[in-house]
N, C-alpha and C positions, 0 to 999 in steps of 0.2 A: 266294618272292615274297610269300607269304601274311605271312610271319616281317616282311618289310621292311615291308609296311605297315602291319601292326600296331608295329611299332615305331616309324615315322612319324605315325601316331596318336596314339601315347602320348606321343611327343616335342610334339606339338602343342597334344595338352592341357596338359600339363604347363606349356610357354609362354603357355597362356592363363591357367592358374589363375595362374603368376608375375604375367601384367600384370592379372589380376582384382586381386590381393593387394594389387600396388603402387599400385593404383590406388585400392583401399579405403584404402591408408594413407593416400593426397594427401588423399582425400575427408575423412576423420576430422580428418588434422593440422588441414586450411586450412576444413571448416565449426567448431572446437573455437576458432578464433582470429573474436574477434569483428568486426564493423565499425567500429564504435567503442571506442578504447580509451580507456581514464581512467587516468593516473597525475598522484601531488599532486608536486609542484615536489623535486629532490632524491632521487626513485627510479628505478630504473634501469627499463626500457623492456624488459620480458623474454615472451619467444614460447614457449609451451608446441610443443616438438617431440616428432614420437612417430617421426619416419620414419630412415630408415637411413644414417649417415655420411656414404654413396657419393651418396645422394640430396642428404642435407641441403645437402651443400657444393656444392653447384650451386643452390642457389639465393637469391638475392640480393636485396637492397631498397634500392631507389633512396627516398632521401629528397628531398622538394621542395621550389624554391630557395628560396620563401618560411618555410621553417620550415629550414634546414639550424644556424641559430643556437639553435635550442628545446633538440638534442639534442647533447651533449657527452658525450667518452671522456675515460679519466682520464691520456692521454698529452697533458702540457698543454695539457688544454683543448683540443684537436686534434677538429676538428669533418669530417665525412665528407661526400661526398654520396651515395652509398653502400655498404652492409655484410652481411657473411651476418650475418641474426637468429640462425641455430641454433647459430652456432659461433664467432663471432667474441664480443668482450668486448660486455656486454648496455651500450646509451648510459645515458646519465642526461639526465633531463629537467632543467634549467637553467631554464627561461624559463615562465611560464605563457604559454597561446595553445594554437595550433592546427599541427601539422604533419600532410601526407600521406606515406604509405608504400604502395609498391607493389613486390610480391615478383612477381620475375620467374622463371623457369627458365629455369638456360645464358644470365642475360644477357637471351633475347628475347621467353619464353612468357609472357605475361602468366598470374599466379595470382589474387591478389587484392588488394585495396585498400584500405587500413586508414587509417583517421582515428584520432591520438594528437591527446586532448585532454589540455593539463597544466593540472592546479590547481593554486591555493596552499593550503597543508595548511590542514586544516578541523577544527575541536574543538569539541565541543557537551560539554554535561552530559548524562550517560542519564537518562531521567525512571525509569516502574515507578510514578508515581503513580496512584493512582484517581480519574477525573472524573466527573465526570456531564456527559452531552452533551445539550445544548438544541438543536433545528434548530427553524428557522420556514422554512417554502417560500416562495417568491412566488407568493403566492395561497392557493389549497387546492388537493390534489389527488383528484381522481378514482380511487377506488378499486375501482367495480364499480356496476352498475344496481340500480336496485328499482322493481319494480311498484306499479303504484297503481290502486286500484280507483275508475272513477269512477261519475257518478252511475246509470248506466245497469248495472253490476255489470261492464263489461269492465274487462279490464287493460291498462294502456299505460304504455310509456314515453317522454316527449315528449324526451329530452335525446339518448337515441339513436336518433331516429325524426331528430331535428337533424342528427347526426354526429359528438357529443360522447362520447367513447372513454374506459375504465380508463386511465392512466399522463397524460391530460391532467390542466393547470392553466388553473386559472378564475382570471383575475387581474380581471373588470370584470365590473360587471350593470347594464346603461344607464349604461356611463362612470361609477361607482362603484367606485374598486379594494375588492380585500375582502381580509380578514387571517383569518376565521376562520373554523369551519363555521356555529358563532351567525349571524352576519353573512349569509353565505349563506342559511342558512333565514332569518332575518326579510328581507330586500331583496326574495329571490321570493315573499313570501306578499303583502307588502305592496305590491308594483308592480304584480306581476297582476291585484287590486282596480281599481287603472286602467286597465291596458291588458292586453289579450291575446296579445299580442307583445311577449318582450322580447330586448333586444340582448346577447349574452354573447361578452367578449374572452377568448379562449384561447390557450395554446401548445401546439400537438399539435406532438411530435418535433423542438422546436429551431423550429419556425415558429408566428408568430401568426397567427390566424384569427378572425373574427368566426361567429359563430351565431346564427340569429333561433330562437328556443323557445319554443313555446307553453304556459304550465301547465295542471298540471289542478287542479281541484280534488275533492281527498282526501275521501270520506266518511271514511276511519278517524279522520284527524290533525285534520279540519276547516281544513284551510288547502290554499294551494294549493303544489302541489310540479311538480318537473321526472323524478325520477325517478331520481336520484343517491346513491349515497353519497361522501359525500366528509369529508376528514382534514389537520388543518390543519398540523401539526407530529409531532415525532417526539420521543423523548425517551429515555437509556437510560446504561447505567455502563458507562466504557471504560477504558485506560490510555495515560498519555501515554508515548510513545516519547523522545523528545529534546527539547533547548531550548537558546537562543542568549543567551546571557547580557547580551550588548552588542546585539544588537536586536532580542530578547524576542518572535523566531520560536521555534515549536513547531510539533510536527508528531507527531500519534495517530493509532492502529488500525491506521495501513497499510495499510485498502484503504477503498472506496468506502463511505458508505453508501445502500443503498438502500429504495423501500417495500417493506415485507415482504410485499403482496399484489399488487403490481403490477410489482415487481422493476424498478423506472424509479428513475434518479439522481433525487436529491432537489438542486432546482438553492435555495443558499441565498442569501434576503435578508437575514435576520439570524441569527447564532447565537451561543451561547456555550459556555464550559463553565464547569464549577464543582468546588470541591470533592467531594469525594464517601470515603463511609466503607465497607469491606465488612463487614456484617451477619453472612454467613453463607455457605455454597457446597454448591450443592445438586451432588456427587457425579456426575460421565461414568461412562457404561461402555458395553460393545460394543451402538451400536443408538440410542443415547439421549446426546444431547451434556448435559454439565451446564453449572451458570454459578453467577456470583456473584449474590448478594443484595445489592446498593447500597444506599446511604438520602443522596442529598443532603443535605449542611452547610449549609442553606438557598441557594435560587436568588439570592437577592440579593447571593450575596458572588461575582459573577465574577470567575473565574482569567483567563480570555483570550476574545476574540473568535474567529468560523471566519468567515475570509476566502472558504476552496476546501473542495471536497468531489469527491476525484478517487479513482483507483482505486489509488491507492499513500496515500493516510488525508486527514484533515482535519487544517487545515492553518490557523493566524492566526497574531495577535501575542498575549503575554501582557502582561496590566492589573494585575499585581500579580509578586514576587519569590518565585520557589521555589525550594530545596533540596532536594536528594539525602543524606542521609546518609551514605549508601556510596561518593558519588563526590562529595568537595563540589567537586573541581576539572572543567574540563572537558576529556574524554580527545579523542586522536583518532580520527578515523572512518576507516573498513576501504570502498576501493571494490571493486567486484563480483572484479576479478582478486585480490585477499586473502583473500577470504573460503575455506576449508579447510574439509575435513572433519576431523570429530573433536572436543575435549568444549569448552562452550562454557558460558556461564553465563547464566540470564534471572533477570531483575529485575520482579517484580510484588509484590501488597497483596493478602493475603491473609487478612485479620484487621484492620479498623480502617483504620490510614492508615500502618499499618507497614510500608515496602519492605524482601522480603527477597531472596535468590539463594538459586538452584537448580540444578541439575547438569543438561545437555541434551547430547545429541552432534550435529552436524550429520551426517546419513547421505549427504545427495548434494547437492552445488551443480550446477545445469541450464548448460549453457558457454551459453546465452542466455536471460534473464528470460522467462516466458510473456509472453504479450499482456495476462492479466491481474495480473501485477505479480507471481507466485509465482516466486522464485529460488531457492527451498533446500528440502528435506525436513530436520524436526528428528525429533527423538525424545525426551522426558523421560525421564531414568536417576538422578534425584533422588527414592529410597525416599518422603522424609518428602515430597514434592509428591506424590507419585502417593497415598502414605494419607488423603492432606488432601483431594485433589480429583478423584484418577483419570485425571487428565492433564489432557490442554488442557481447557476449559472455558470457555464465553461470557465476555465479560470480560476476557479476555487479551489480545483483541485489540492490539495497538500493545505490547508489553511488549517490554523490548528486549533485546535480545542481546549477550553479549560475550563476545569471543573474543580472547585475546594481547594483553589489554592496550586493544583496541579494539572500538570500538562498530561491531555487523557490519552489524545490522536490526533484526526485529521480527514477532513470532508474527503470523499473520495468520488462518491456518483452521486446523481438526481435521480428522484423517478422520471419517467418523462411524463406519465401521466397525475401529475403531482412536481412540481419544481420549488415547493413549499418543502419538501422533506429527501432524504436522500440518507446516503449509505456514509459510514466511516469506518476509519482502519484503527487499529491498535497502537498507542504509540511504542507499545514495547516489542510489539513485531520489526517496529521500524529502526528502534533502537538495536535488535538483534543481525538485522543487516547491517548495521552500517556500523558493525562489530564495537561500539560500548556497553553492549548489555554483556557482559561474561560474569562468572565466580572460578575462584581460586582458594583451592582450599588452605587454610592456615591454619596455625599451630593457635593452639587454644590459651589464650592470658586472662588473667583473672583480670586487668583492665579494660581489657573490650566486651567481656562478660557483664561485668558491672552498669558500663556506660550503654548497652543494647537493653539492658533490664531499666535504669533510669530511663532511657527514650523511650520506650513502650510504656512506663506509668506514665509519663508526662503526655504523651498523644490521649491516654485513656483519659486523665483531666481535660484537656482540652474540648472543648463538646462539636464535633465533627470529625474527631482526632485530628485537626487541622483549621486554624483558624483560615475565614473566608478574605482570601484578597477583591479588590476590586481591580475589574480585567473591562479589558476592550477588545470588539472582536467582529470580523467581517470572512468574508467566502469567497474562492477565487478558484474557478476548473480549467481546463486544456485540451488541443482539437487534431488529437493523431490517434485515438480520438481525446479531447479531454483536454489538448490546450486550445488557446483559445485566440484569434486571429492576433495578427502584429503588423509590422510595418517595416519593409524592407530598410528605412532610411529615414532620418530624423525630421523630412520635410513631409512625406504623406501619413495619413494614417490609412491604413488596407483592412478590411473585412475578407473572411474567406469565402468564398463561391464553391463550384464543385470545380474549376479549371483554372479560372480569374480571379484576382486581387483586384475589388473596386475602390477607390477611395471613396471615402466617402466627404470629402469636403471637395477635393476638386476633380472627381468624377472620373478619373482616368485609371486606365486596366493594365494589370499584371500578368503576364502568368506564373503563375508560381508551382504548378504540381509537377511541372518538367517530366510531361507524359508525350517525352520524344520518340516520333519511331524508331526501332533501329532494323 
């Protein structure tokens, strides 16, 4: 009896760890398939399967009526309304637009529900150039309090005694917009003389607010202050990732920039960029990120306007025509389901305004973009990068990626404990911001039917689906945080300090964080 139920136990387990298994693989297969899919016009519609034969073919996807015409097999043009994804012939997308897909089991288990979004194929030029990035805020902002001694020897601060916070923006002082921190200090030295009460417009977290502030007046400074410090702009060397040759969208860094003391989006009213040359690179290593040494080509020669400031890069139109040497043509773009592991190439300015390529492997694509825009682990395995710079380094940020031929993304972060390897973005996140990634739906020809079925056999001849170009390629990050020092003027070069702009060839100091009292 003892024998039987023990082997009725074991029988039991045994059944359980089988539907634990099978049940890790459903979990795996259908969280690895995302909810939105992207494929460009003329590629086939294919489902990473990991589960087992007997499973796979049980289960099926019903495609929906309004999209049944998007998705085309190559048995004349013979359209479904549904198919096994794991085992039946992969469709090809035919149409730009929008189809629903929903995988059932047996027919009636609902699994899950995939949105195929098709585009029309998209080609950009890869940038790897060096800019220099100009931000102006709306308003100034709020970087942190300062005491002020008044006449009686106490300390106060009347701005947060108001309810005025680090990460706010002062856009008004008595119905006055203000542009700078100058501005600010002279309105409240000068207003207070008349009145004791002044009226300050703010935006704390996406909402405006009004403030009544009292000042004091300063025995140190001799005027009267609120109790602030505050920073009108931001300023730093980046690299542009891509650009649109027919409507002179651009898109750098690849992620957000923020203030480096307040760690708040910096929301922009006006910005640009500009040329920009590398000086010099002050060497990463384990502990200690490095970066590049910029010098603005002067401010006045702007490359392009920044429209956006999101957390997949900055993002306008270009005011002037630029060139890739390495790519004069414009390649196409790799969406999230192309992108591979394995060696890839980055394009950055590492010396002047010379783009070069460098050797990287891609170690892990995420099957979902984080929240904050990181989709890939890279690794630099390019000898003469790593002698030059020790790996990622400020200034790389937005340096793009390529892989088979196609442009993937774009460095975004370092580890710090590790400057060898670091994070990147999606290029077709980027391309979605900076609005050339869309679909439109169209009426269906048997000419673009035809020629999407010939380009899908022809990639499947080709063995990569895409012959291999040769690419050049380098890393370039930026220090707000993420660009990376510059040079007020075409005669110094400046490194960043935590207060001070040193030069480093002839030793003399800046300040540059304009962390004035007020």
């Amino acid at each position: 009896m003892e024998r039987a139920a023990r082997r009725r136990l074991l029988s039991l387990l045994f059944f359980i760890f089988l539907g634990a298994s099978i049940f890790a693989l459903f979990l795996q297969s259908f969280v690895g398939i995302p909810s939105t899919y992207r494929v460009s016009v003329g590629e086939q519609v294919r489902f990473k399967n990991i589960l087992p034969r007997q499973i796979s073919s049980r289960i099926t996807a019903y495609v929906s009526q309004d999209g049944e015409g998007m998705l085309r097999w190559r048995e004349a043009g013979f359209k479904k309304a549904l198919f096994c994804p794991f085992l039946d012939e992969s469709p090809i997308a035919a149409l730009p637009g929008q189809v629903h897909l929903e995988f059932r089991l047996f027919g009636k288990v609902p699994l899950k529900r995939v949105t195929v979004e098709v585009v029309p194929p998209v080609r950009v030029v890869p940038g790897g150039h060096s800019i220099g990035v100009l931000l102006h805020t709306q308003g100034v902002a709020v970087v942190g309090y300062a005491g002020i001694t008044d006449s009686f020897g106490r300390k106060a601060c009347p701005a947060r005694e108001a309810g005025i916070a680090p990460g706010d923006l002062i856009l008004e002082i008595e119905d006055t917009p203000v542009r700078s921190d100058a501005q600010v200090s002279f309105l409240i030295d000068r207003l207070a003389r008349k009145k004791e009460v002044l009226r300050f417009r703010v935006k704390h977290q996406g909402v405006f607010r009004e403030y009544r502030v009292r000042p004091i007046f300063c025995q140190e400074t001799r005027r009267y202050r609120i109790g602030l410090y505050v920073r009108d702009g931001a300023a730093g060397v980046g690299t542009l990732t891509f650009f649109d040759p027919k409507t002179k969208r651009y898109g750098a860094l690849g992620h957000v920039i923020t203030d480096s003391e307040t760690n708040q989006w910096l929301d922009l009213s006006d910005g640009k960029i500009v040329r920009a040359t590398v000086q010099g690179i002050q060497q990463g290593q384990r502990g200690r990120i490095g970066e590049k040494v910029g010098l603005f080509l002067g401010s006045d020669a702007t490359t392009g306007n920044i429209d956006k400031n999101t957390k997949y890069g900055i993002f306008g139109k270009l005011t002037e025509n630029l060139k890739n040497p390495l790519f004069p043509e414009p390649v196409p773009v790799a969406l999230g389901h192309q992108v591979r592991e394995g060696p890839a190439r980055l394009l950055t300015v590492l010396n002047g305004e010379k783009i070069e390529s460098f050797a990287v492997e891609i170690q892990s694509v995420f099957p979902q973009p984080r929240p904050d825009g990181k989709a890939f682990i890279l690794k630099i395995t390019d000898l003469e990068l790593l002698g030059r710079t020790g790996g990622i380094v400020q200034g790389m940020s937005g340096s793009p990626l390529i892989q088979n031929g196609r442009l993937i993304g774009a460095v975004t972060h370092v580890f710090i404990n590790d400057p060898t390897r670091g994070y990147g973005v999606l290029i077709e996140s980027m391309l979605e911001e900076a609005g050339l990634l869309h679909f439109k739906t169209r009426q269906v020809t048997p000419g673009l039917l035809f020629w999407s079925l010939v380009n899908s056999t022809v990639k499947n001849i080709v063995s990569g689906g895409i012959a291999r170009e040769k690419i050049l390629q380098r890393v370039n990050p930026i220090k707000i945080p993420g660009l990376a020092s510059f040079c007020h003027d075409s005669k110094k070069d400046l490194v960043f300090g935590r207060r001070i702009l040193t030069c480093r060839f002839c030793k003399s100091k800046e300040r540059v964080t304009r962390r004035r009292k007020r």
